[in-house]
N, C-alpha and C positions, 0 to 999 in steps of 0.2 A: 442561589445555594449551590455550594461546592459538589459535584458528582465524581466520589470515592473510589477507586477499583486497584486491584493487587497487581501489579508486573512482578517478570520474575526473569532472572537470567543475564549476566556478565553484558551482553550484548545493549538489550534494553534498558536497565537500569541505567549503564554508562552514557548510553545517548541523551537520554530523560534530562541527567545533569547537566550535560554540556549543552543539548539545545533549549531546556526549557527547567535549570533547576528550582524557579520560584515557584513551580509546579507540582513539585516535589514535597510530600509534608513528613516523612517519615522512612528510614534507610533502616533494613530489617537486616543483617548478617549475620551468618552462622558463627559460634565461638570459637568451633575447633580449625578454623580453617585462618592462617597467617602466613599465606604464601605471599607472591611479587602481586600478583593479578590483586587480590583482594586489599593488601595494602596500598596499591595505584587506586583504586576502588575509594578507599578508605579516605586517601590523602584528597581527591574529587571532592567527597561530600564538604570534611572540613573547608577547604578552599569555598565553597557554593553555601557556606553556612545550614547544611541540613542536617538532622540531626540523627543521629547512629542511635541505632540499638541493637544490643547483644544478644541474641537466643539460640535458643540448643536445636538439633536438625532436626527432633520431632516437633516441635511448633513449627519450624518453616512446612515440612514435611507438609502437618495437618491446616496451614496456610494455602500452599498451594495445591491441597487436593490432587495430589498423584503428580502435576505436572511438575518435569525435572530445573528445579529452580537452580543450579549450582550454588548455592548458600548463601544467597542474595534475592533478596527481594522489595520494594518498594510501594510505598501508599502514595497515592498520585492522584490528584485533580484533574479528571478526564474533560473537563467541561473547557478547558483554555489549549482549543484547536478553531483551526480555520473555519466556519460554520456558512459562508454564503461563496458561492462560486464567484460571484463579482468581487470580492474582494482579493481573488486570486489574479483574475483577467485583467484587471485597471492595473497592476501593476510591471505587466509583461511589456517587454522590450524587444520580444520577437514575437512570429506566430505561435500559438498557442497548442501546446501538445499534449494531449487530455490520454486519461484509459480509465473507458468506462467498463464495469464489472455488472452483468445483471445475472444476478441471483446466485453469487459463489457463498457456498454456506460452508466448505471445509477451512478452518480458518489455517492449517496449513498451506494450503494453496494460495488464498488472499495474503497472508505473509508474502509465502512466495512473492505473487504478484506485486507488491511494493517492492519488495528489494529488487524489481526488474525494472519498476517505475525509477527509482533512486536512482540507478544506474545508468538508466538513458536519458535523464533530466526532463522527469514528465512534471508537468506542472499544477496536474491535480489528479487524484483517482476517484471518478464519483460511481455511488453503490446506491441502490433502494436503498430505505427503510427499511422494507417488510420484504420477508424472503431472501435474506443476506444475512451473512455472519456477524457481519459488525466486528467493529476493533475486540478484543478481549487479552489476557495476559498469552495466550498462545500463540496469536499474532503477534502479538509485539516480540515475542520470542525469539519465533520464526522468521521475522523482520530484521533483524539484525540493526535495528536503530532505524531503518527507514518509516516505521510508521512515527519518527518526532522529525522527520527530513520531509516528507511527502503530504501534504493537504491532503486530508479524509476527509469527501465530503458526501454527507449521504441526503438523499431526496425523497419526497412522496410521491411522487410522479414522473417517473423516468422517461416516460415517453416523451414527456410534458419539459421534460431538461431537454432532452435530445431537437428537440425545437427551438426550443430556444438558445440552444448552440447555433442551428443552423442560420439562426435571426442574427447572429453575431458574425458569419461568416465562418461560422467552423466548418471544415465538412465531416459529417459522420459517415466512417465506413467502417460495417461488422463484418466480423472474421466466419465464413458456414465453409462445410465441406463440399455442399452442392455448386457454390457460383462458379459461375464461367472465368471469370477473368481471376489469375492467380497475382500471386505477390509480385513476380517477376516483370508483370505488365502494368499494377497498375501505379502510375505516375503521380503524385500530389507533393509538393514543397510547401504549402501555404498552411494557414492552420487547421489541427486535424483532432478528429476524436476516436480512435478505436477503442470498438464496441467489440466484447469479447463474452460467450454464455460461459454456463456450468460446463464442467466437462459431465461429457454425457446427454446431458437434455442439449446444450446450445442454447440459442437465442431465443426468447420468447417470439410470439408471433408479430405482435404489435412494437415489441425494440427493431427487429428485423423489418419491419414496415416500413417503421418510420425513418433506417438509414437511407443514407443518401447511394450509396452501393454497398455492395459485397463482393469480399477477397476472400481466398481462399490459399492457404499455404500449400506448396505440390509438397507432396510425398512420394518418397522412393521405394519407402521399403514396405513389411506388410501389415505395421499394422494403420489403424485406421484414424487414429486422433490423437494430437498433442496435450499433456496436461495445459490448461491453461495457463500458466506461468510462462511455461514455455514459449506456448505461442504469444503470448505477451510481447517477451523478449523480443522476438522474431521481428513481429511487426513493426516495435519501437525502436529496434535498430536499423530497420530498413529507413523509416523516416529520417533519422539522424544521416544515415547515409546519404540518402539524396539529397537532404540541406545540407551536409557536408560538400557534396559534388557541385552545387550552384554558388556554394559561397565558400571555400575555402578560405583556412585563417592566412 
């Protein structure tokens, strides 16, 4: 059975079509709005055969519950995403470059967080279940199309994932303020999974356990911790970097 949920936003909406519009059951736009953007918009759906509907900016309004829809909004089949990590890994052609989230609940952030993944060419983003945000229309939002580019993949037992990377030859390393050895030092080109907390709490005790080390990004200035997005970025570009420098195109 099909599981239903609203997106909202020029960005999302557009990506939905183009990577996955049989997923697509229903195209909500405002009346008063026939600019470039919405008719590019517009011309999408009919091309993807989805079907348009017309309403006024208080139903979208009362659709998306405060969140700023730009006059566009979609009914979308949440259930046709990637659903088992294996399905991701057998199909890799290089080492495997993971970022794992334990317990990001501002779904701002985890947005963020994929369009970092998107960016650096990560290959999957795995989340709990329980104590995570989860996909929802403000992620996708905030995502700028990377949550229909990036595999969400969420688990019951994280700790229990993180092992079983390690069984694959991944190596997990999470990101704390306390480790000894910083970004600058430590070395890995092979495949890899960074393990990133909440901002604020950090790493659980048992995620933190069970990596295989801890990195630490230096900081110059004063304050004290990067939004996780950020340091996201950080990390995932370092890796790129050093497999860049062992294997140049």
């Amino acid at each position: 059975m099909a599981e239903l949920r609203l997106i909202y936003g020029f960005h999302a909406v557009t990506s939905r079509l183009r990577q996955n519009a049989s997923g697509v059951l229903e195209l909500y736009v405002q009346s008063q709005r026939n600019d470039p953007r919405m008719r590019d918009l517009l011309k999408l759906a009919e091309e993807q055969g989805v079907r348009v509907i017309t309403v006024d900016v208080a139903r979208l309004n009362g659709m998306a519950g405060g969140t700023r829809h730009q006059g566009v909004a979609a009914r979308v089949d949440a259930t046709r995403r990637v659903q088992h990590l294996s399905d991701v890994l057998d199909t890799l052609t290089e080492p495997p470059l993971l970022l794992v989230l334990d317990g990001i609940q501002d779904p701002h952030n985890l947005g963020a967080c994929l369009r970092s993944a998107d960016a650096f060419g990560v290959h999957a983003v795995i989340a709990p279940k329980d104590r995570a945000v989860g996909l929802n229309a403000t992620v996708e939002k905030v995502a700028c199309g990377a949550a229909e580019t990036v595999p969400y993949i969420t688990v019951t037992n994280l700790a229990r994932t993180l092992r079983e990377l390690q069984e694959a030859n991944i190596w997990v390393v999470g990101t704390a303020g306390e480790a000894t050895q910083d970004l600058h030092q430590f070395k890995h080109t092979g495949g890899i999974a960074w393990v990133l907390g909440a901002e604020g709490e950090g790493l659980r005790r048992l995620t933190r356990d069970t990596c295989d080390e801890l990195v630490r990004i230096p900081m110059q200035g004063s304050v004290e911790s990067l939004n996780v997005s950020v340091s996201a970025g950080i990390c995932l570009f370092e890796t790129r970097r050093q497999r860049a420098a062992v294997n140049p195109l």
